[in-house]
N, C-alpha and C positions, 0 to 999 in steps of 0.2 A: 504494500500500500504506500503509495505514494502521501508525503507529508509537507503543507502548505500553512505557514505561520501567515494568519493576520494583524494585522494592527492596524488600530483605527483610535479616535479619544472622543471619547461620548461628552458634549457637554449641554447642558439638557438643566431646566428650570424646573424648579419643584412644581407646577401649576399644572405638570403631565399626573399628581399625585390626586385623583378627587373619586371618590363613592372606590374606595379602597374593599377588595373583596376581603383579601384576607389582611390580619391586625398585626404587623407583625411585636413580636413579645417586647417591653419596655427592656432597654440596658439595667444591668446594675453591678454594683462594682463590691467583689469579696471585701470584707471586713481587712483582711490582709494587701489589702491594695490601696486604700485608703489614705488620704494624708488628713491628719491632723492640724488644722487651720491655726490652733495657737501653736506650732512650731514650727510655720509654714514663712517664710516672707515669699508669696507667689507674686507674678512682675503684674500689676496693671492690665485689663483686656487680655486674658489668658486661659487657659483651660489646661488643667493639668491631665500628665499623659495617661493614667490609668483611667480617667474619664471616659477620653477619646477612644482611647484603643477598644474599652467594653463596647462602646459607642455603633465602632465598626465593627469588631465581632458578632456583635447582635445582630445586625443587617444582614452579614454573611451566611450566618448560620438562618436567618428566615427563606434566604434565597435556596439553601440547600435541603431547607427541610419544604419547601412547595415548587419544586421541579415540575412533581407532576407524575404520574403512575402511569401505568400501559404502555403502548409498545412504543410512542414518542416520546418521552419526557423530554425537557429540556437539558442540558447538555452539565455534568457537573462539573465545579470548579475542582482542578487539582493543586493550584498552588496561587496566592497571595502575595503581592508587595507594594508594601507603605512607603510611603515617600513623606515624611512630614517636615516644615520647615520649625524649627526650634529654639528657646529660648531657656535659658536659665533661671535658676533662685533656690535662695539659699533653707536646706531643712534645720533647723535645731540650731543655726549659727557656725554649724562643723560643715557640710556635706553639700551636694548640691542635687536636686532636682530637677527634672526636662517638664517644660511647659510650651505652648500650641500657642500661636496666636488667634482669637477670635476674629472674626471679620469686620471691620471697622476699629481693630484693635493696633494695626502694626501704625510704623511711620518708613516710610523708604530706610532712612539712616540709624534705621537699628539693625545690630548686628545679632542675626542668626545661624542656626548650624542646619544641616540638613542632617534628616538620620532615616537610614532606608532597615526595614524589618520584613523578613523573607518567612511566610508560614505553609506549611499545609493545610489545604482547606480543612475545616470540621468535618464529620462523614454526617450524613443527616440524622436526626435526631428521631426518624422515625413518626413524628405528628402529622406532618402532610403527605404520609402514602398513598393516604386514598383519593386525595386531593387533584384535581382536575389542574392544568395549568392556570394559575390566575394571572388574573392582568385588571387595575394592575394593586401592588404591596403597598401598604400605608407609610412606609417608613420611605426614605425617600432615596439612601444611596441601594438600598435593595431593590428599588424599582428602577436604578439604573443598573444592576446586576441582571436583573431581570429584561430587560433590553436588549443587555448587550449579550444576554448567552439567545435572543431572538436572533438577533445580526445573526451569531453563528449559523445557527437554522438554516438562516436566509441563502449565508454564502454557500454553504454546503449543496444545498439543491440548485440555487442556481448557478452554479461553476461546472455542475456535470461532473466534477471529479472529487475523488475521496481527501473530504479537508479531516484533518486526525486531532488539529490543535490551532486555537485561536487565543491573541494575545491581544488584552482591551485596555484600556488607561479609562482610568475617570479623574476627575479633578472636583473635588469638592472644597465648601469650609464650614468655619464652625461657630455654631451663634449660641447665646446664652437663652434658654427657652422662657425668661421671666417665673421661673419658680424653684425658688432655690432649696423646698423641701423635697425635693427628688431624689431618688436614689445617683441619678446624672442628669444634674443640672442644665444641660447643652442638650442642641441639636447638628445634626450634620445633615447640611444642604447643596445638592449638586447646583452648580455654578453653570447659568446661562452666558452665551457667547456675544450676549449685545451688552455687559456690562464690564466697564475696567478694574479687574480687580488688584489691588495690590500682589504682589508676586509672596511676599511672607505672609499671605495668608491663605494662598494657596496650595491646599492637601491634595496630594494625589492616590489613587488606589490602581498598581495594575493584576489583572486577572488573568490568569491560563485555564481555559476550557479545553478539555478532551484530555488522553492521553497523558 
């Protein structure tokens, strides 16, 4: 079988999100992942990383768990990579912790790090077996997961030829949802193409479907 990488970068406004079939599950973040706000100095417009990361986890894992049963399902993710731009602050006065910039948070001349994280996808969790393909997910980087393993679909039948693996970029960021009694505070919102966003507040996620 002949083997054909795609790429392409989805960038896509949440307003494709409305009468959401399935719900996908709220983040939340272990007890051990946790930072403590009085030993925290976190910088200004920030989101700290174990937020985030539950954040996308949760997303990913709803796209893996409503694929879709039968003899189509939609194509699963075999591997994960985070591209986050970063910033520092200090825990307990000793140590230092990585924080996210929010959207509307950075300014051009602050200095950030990049840090790229490489996962294996989740295996499904088993709740949406029986589940019909939905279109589209309430959560909004899962319903560009859910897109973009459609592209794959797409390219597959119409190229005529056996595509085994397709590589997808998405570019999202991350806003603070107005309720800070949440277990994650934040949202993550895929980032439309008619708006300028600053570059340090732009998160990336790339995906490998098939194989």
């Amino acid at each position: 079988m002949r083997t054909f990488l795609l790429l392409a970068t989805l960038m896509a406004s949440t307003s494709l999100i409305v009468n959401a079939e399935i719900q996908c599950a709220k983040p939340t973040i272990p007890v051990a992942h946790k930072l403590d706000s009085k030993d925290v100095k976190q910088p200004e417009r920030t989101a700290d990383l174990p937020s985030v990361l539950d954040s996308v986890n949760a997303a990913i894992q709803c796209y893996q768990d409503n694929r879709g049963s039968g003899p189509d399902p939609l194509p699963k993710l075999s591997s994960v990579v985070i591209d986050f731009k970063t910033t520092t602050g200090l825990v307990t006065g000793l140590s230092f912790s990585i924080f996210i910039f929010k959207i509307g948070g950075s300014r051009e001349k602050d200095t950030v790090n990049d840090l790229q994280l490489t996962y294996a996808a989740p295996s499904p969790s088993g709740k949406g077996a029986n589940k019909a393909k939905p279109e589209p997910l309430s959560d909004a980087l899962a319903n560009e997961i859910l897109a973009a393993a459609n592209a794959f679909q797409m390219s597959n039948s119409l190229q005529g030829l056996p595509l085994s693996k397709a590589t997808i970029n998405v570019q999202f960021g991350i806003k603070f949802d107005g309720n800070a009694s949440l277990s994650v505070p934040i949202s993550l919102v895929t980032l439309g193409p008619n708006v300028d966003y600053n570059k340090n507040e732009t998160q990336s996620i790339t995906l490998t479907f098939g194989q």
